[in-house]
N, C-alpha and C positions, 0 to 999 in steps of 0.2 A: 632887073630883067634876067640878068648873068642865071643871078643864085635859085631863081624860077623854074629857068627852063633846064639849070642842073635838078633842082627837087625832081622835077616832071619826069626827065630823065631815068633819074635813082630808082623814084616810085614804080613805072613801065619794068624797069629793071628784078625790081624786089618783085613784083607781080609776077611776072614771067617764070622767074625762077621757084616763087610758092608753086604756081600753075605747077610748075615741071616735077616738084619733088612731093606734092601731095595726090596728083593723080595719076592711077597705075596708068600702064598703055595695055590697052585691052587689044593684042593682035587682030583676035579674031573679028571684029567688028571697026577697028581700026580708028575707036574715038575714046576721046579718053572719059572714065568711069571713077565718078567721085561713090565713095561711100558715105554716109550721112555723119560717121563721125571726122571724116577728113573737111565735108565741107563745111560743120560745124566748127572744125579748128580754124579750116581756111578764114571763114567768114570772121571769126572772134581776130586774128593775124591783121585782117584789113582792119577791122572796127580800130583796134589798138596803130597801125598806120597810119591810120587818117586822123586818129588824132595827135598822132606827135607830129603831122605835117600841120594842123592848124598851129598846135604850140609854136613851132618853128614861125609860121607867119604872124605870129603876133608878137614876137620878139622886136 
């Protein structure tokens, strides 16, 4: 349960921090603005994430 709700934790964590460092802050509008190759890297980041959290849960 421990090592769980640490993963879920880390995960929320790792999330957050891609969110922060892959999309610019667009003042003027004041949301943030993915370009197609950041969300293409984002999304490839997750793909690779979730699966070394399955790896993990099948240990």
């Amino acid at each position: 349960g421990v090592l769980k709700l640490r993963l879920k934790s880390l995960s929320e964590t790792i999330m957050t921090e891609q969110c922060t460092l892959l999309t610019p802050h667009n003042q003027f509008t004041n949301k943030f603005v993915f370009t197609n190759f950041q969300l293409t890297h984002f999304l490839r980041q997750c793909v690779i994430f979730v699966s070394n959290l399955s790896n993990l849960k099948s240990i």
